[in-house]
C-alpha positions as CSV (number, residue, x, y, z in Angstrom):
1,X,23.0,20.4,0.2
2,X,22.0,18.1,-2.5
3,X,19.3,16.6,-0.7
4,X,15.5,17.3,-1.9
5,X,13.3,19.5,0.7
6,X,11.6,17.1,3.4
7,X,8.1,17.7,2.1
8,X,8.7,16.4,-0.8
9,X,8.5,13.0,0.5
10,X,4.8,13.4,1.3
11,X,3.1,15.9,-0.9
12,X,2.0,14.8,-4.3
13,X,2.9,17.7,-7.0
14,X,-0.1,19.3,-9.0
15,X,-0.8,17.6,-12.2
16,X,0.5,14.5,-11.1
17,X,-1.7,10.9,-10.1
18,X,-1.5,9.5,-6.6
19,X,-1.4,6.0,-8.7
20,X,-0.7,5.6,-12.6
21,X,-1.6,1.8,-14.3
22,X,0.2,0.5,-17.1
23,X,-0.8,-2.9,-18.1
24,X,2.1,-5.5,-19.1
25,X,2.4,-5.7,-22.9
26,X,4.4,-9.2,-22.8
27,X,2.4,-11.2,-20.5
28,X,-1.7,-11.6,-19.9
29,X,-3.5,-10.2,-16.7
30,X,0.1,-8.2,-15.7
31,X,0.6,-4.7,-14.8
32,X,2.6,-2.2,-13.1
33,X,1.3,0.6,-10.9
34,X,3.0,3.4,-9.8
35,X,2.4,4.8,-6.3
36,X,3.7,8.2,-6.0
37,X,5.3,9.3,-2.6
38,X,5.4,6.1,-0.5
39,X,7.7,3.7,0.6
40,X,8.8,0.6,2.0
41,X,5.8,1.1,4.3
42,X,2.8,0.8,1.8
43,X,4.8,-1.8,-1.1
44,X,5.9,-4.4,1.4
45,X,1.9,-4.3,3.2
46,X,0.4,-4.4,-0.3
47,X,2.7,-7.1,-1.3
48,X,2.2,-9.3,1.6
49,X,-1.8,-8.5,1.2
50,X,-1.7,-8.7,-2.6
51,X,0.0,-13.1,-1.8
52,X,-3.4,-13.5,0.3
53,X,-5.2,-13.4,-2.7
54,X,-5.9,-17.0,-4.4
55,X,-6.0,-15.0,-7.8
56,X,-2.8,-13.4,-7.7
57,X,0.2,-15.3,-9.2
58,X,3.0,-12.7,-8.5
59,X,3.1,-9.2,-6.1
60,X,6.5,-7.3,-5.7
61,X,7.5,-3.9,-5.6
62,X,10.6,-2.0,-5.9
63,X,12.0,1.4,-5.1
64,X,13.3,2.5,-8.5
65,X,16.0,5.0,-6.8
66,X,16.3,6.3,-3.0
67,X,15.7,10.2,-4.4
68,X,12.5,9.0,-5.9
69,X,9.5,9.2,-4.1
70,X,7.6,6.3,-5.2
71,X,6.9,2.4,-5.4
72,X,6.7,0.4,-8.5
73,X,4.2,-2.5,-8.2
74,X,3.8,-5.7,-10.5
75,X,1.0,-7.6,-10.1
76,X,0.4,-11.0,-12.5
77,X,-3.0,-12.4,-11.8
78,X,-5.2,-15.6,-13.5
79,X,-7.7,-15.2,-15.7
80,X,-10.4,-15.1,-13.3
81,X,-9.0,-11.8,-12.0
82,X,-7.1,-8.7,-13.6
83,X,-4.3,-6.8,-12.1
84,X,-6.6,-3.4,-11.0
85,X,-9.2,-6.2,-9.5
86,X,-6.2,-7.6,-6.9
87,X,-5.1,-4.0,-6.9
88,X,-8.7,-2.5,-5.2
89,X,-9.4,-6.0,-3.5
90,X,-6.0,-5.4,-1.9
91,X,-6.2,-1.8,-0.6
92,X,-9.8,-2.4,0.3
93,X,-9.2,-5.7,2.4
94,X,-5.8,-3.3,3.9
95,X,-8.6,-0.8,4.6
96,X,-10.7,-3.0,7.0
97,X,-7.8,-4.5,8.9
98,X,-6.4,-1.0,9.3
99,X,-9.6,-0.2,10.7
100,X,-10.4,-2.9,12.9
101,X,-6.8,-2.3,14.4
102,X,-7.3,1.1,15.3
103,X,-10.6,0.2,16.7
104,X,-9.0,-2.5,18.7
105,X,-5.8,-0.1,20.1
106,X,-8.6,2.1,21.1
107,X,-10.5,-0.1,23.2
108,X,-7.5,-1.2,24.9
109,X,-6.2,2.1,25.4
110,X,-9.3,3.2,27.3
111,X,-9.6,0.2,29.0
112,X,-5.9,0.7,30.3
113,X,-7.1,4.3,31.0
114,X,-10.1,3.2,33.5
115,X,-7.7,0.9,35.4
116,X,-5.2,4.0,35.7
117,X,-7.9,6.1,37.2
118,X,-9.7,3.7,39.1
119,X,-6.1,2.5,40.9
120,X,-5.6,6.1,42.1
């Protein structure tokens, strides 16, 4: 088969950066970071994080090619804020929701687990 080996989708290859910047030559406070081996999954939440940010004028991302196991985001920011700024802000603030979800689904789960055991 043509297809690429399964793990190949997950594990980043020696030598080679999680993330890559490259700032926007054409336009001020823009840049382009390359996520290698995610999806969908992390550029659409980073997006939709990124637009919560008062700084940040434009977040997208595309998939350059279904084989290829990485995102390409742009990020255009205003001159109180740079593009790596929104960036960190972004994945921080994703951080703590993340967090406080897990905490939360926990909670609840042993709370649903102590009104199991205490219905038996």
């Amino acid at each position: 088969m043509n297809a690429p080996d399964r793990y190949e989708r997950f594990v980043v290859p020696e030598g080679t950066k999680k993330v890559s910047y490259e700032r926007d030559t054409k336009i001020v406070n823009a840049a382009s970071f390359t996520i290698e081996r995610e999806d969908h999954t992390i550029g659409n939440i980073l997006r939709m994080q990124l637009h919560r940010d008062p700084n940040v004028l434009f977040a997208g991302y595309k998939l350059p090619h279904p084989l290829q196991y990485k995102i390409l985001v742009r990020i255009h920011t205003t001159s109180q804020s740079s593009p790596s700024q929104a960036y960190r802000q972004g994945i921080e603030d994703l951080d703590k929701e993340l967090q406080y979800l897990k905490k939360a689904f926990e909670e609840e789960k042993i709370r649903y687990e102590e009104k199991q055991r205490l219905s038996y």
